[in-house]
C-alpha positions in Angstrom: -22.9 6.2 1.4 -20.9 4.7 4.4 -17.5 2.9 4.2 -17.3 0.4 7.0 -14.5 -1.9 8.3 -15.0 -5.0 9.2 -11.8 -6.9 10.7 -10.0 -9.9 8.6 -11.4 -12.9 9.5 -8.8 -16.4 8.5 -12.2 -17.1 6.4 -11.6 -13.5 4.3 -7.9 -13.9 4.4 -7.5 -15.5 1.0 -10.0 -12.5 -0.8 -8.0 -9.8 0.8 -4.7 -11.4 -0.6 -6.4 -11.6 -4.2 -7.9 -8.6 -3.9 -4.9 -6.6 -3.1 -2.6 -8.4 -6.1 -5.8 -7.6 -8.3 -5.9 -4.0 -7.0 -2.0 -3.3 -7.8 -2.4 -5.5 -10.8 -5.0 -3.4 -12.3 -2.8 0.2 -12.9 0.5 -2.4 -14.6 -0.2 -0.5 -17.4 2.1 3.0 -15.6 4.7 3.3 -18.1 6.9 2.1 -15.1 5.0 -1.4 -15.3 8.0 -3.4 -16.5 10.7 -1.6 -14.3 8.7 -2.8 -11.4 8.2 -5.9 -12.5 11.3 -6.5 -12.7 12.3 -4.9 -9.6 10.1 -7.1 -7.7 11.3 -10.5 -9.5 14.5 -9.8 -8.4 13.6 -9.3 -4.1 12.0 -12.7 -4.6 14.8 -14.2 -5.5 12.8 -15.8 -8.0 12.5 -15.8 -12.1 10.5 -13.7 -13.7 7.5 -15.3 -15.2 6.6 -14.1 -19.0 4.2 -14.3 -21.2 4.6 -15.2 -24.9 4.6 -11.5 -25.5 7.6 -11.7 -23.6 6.0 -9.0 -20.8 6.2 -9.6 -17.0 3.4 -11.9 -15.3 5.5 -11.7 -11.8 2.9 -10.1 -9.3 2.9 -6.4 -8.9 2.3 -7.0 -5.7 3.9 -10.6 -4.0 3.0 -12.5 -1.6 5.8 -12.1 0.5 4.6 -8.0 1.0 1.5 -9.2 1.6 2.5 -11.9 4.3 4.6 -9.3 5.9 2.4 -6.8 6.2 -0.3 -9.4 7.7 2.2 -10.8 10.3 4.0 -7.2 11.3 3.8 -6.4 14.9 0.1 -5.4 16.4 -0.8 -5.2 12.4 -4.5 -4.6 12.4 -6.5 -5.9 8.5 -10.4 -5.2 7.7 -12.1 -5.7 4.6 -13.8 -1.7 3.6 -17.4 -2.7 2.9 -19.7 0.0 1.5 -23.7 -1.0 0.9 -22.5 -4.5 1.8 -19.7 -4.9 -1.0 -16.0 -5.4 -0.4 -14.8 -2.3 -2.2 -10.9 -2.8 -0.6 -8.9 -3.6 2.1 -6.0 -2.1 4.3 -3.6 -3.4 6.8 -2.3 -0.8 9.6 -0.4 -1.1 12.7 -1.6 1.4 15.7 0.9 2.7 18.4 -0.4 4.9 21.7 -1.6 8.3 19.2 0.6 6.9 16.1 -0.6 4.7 12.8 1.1 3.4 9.7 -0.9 2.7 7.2 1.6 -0.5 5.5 -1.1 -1.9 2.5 -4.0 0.1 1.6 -5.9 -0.4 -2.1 -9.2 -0.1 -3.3 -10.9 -2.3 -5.9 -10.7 -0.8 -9.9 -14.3 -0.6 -10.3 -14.7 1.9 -7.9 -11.8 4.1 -8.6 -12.4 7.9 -9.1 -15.8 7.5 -7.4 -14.8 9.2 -4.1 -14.9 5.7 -2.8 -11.4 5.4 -1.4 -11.6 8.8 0.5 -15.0 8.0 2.5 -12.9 4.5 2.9 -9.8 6.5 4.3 -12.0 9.1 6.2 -13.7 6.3 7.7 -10.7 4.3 8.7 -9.6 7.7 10.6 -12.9 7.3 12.7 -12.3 3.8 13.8 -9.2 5.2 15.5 -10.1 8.4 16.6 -7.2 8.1 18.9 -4.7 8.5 16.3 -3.2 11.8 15.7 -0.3 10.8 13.4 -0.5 8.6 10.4 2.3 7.8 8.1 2.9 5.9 5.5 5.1 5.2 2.1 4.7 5.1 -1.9 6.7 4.9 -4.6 7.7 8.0 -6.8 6.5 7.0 -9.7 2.9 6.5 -8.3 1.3 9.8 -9.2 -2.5 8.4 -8.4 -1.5 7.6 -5.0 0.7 10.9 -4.7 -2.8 12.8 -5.7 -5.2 11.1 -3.4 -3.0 11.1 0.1 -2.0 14.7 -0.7 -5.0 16.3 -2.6 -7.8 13.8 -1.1 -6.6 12.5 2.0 -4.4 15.7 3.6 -1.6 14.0 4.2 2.2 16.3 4.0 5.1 14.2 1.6 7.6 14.8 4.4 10.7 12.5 3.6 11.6 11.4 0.2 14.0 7.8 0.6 16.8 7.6 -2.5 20.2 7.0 -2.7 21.4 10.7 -0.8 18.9 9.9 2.1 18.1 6.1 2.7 15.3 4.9 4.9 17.1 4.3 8.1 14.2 2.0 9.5 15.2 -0.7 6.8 19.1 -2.0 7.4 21.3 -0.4 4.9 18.8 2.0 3.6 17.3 -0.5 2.1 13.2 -1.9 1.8 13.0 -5.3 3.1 14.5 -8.3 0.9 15.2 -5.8 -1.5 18.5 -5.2 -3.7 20.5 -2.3 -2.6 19.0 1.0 -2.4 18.4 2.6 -6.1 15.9 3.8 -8.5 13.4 0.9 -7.4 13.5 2.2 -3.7 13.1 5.6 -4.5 10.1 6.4 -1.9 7.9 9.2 -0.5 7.1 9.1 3.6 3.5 10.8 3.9 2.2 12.4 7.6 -1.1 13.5 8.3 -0.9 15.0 11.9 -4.6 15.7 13.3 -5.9 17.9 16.0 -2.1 19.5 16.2 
């Protein structure tokens, strides 16, 4: 099977948005789930929404990221389509022989299919130019920590806390975010190709 990518059309823009919120919404169950929540409430500047359990209902994902990510300089969305269904999305930028991959998720019901690698293998051969990707993730997300390194061969190369703050973000810190700490903590990936 074949992972395609097919470029965001204003049409598709509202699915990708869902889809990504759905995507990050479906792994809230990481013991972390509530810290993040919270975490995120608190860079929108909003209150948190709860439920009469008195759990979080504030996306995972906002969006704010979202609309950032979309609207970031030369930033480049398709829709990953394989036997005709949407199976996830991803939004990169491309620079001369450099990409950064800023959102990239994969629908739950394909997860642990090898699904997401064809999609990120696939994503490499639309750009064949491209001989440096990078991208972030949070500490605590062990699935995506396994499939960049294990799946994907991509190095952790940096890892963003208080001792070494992302110097691309003012102050160390990630966009409309609080002050660097525990909810910043971040690992910077590489995967260098034909070096």
């Amino acid at each position: 099977m074949t992972v395609t990518l097919v470029p965001l059309t204003d049409v598709d823009r509202p699915a990708l948005i869902a889809d990504f919120q759905e995507s990050f919404e479906h792994f809230q169950g990481n013991p972390q789930g509530s810290f993040v929540g919270e975490r995120l409430a608190a860079r929108e500047h909003v209150p948190a929404q709860t439920d009469e359990a008195g759990g979080i209902t504030q996306p995972i994902l906002p969006l704010s990221d979202i609309e950032e990510s979309l609207n970031a300089s030369g930033a480049l969305a398709y829709r990953l389509l394989e036997d005709g269904n949407v199976v996830g999305n991803v939004i990169l930028t491309v620079d001369g022989h450099r990409g950064e991959v800023l959102l990239f998720a994969m629908k739950a019901s394909v997860h642990s299919k090898g699904v997401g690698t064809r999609a990120w293998f696939a994503i490499e051969a639309a750009h064949p130019h491209v001989t440096e990707w990078s991208l972030q993730t949070p500490y605590f997300e062990v699935r995506n920590i396994h499939f960049y390194v294990n799946k994907c061969g991509f190095h952790i190369v940096e890892f963003f806390n208080e001792h070494h703050p992302d110097l691309s973000h003012p102050h160390g810190e990630v966009a409309g975010s609080e002050p660097m700490g525990e909810a910043n903590y971040m690992f910077r990936f590489v995967k260098r190709l034909n070096w």
